[in-house]
N, C-alpha and C positions, 0 to 999 in steps of 0.2 A: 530696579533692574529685574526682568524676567527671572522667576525662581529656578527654571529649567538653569538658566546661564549664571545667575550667583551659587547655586553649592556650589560645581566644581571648579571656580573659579576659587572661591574664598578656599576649598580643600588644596590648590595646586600651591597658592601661596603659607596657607599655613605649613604644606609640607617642606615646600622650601625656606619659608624661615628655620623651620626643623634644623632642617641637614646643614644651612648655612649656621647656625647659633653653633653646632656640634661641632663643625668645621675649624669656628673661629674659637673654640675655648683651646682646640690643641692641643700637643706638648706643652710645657712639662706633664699637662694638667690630665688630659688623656692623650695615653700615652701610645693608645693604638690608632690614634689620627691624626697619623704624617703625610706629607705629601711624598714622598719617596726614601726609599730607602734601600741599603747594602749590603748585602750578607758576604761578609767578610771567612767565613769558619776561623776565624782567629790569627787570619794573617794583616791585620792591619791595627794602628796603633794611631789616639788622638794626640798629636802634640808630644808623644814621648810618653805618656800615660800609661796606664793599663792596657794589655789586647783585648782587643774586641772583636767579637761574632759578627754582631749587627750593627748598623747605625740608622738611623731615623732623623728625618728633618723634618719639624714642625712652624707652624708661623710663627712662635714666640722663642720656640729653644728650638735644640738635637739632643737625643737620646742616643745612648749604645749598651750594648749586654756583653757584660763581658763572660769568659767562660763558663763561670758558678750560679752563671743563670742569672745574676742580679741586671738591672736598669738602674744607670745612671744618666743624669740629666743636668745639662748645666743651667747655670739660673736665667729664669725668663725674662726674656727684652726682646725690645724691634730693632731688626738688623743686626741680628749674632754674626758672628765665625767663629770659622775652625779650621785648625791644620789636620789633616789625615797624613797618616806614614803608613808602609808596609813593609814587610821584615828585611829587604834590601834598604833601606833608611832612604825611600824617594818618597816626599811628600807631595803634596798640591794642599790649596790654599784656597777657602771657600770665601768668600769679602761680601762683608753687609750689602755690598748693591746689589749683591742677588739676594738677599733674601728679606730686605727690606721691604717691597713691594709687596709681600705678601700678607701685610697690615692690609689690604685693598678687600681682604674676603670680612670682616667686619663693618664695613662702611655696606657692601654687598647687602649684611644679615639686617645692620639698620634700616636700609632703604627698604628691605623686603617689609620690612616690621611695618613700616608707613603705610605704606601699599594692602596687605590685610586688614588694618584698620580701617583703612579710607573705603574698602571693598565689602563693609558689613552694609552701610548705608544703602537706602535707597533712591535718594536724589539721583537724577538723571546727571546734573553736573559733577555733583561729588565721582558717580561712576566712570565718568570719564577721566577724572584725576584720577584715579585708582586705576585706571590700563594705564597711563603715561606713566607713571610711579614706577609700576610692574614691570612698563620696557625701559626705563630707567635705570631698575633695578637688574633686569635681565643683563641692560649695557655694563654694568660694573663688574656682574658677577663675568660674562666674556669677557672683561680685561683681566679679575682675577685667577680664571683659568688661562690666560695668556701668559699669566705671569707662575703659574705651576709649568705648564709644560716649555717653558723657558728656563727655568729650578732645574727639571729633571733631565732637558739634554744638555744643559753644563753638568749636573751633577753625574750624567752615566759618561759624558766623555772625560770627567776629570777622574772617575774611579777605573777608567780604562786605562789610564796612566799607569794607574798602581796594579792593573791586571785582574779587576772585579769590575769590568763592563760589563761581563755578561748574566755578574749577578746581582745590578740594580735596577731595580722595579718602580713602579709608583704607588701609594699606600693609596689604602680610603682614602682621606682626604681630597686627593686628586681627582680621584672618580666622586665621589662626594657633589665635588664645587661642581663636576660636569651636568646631572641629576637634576641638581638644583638649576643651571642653566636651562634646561628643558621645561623646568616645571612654571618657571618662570614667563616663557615664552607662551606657557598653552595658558597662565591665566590670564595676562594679558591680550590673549584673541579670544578668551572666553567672555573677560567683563568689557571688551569692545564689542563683540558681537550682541550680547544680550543689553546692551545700550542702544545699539543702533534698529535692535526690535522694537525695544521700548518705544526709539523716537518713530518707527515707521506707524509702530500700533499709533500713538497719539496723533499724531499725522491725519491717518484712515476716518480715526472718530471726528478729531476736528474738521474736518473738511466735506464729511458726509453729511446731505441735507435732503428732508423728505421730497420727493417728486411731485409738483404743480401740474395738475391736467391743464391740459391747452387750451380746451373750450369755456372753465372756467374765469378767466381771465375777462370772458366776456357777459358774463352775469352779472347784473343789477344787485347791488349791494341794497 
């Protein structure tokens, strides 16, 4: 592949493996890459528990702070819940189908992995596996963030409930997975593009052939 179109090609995907790896270690683990979350000032409560300030939703856990500044975290799985309460004792009820799908941003960070690998090469076929890979991978991580902003308007209408709609947000992670969607998209038209040079240039050479004078044709060997 042309060097002009491999750097920023192999750059768009290494950056998105980045931010999708960072995405998918998440809560418990890091603890500031949720896909959204609630600031409570201390008027709501997990399950009867301690109050809570904040809460945060991650792909493996939830996190919440309660007054004294601490984070707590329950233990990491695919497809947690949780009850929220507020100091009128009205709950809602978060249920694994929502948050199950968002195991999809790791599958996302794999496929990307592939695709930068496949995208060092310089074989003309391997480069074309490496843009299909990349919009492959671009397709998942678009269902990954289908499935965030699916998270966040059940999560802001069910904290509307309890009368904190209008103080839930979407974390990094949200924006995160979106970034990565984008970057995904430009390497994939960058290692198609500097392919379909490549095949024009080989094209140009094979096909070119010195000019035969006319009148030679008729010279005595």
């Amino acid at each position: 592949m042309s060097r002009a179109f491999c750097i920023p090609g192999v750059f768009f995907l290494f950056a998105a493996f980045v931010l999708l790896f960072i995405v998918s270690v998440s809560l418990p683990y890091l603890t500031a890459m949720d896909i959204t979350r609630v600031h409570t000032n201390g008027g709501s409560a997990i399950s009867g528990q301690a109050t809570m300030t904040q809460l945060r939703l991650g792909i493996w856990a939830y996190c919440y702070q309660v007054s004294n500044g601490n984070t707590i975290c329950n233990n990491a799985g695919h497809g947690y819940s949780l009850v929220v309460e507020n100091t009128q004792n009205n709950s809602v009820y978060i249920s694994p189908s929502w948050t199950r799908g968002l195991a999809v941003h790791p599958v996302a960070c794999a496929v990307t992995f592939v695709a930068l690998l496949l995208s060092f090469s310089q074989h003309i076929t391997v480069t074309l596996i490496a843009s299909l890979v990349s919009f492959l991978a671009a397709t998942i991580t678009l269902i990954a963030f289908a499935i965030d902003i699916a998270l966040y308007a059940y999560f802001k209408n069910a904290m509307g409930n309890l009368g904190f709609g209008s103080q839930t947000i979407t974390g990094p992670g949200f924006w995160l997975t979106f970034v990565s969607l984008i970057l995904l998209l430009l390497a994939g038209c960058t290692v198609c593009f500097g392919r379909r040079r490549d095949r024009m240039s080989g094209a140009t050479t094979s096909t070119a052939s010195p000019k035969t004078p006319f009148f030679s044709r008729f010279r005595k060997n």
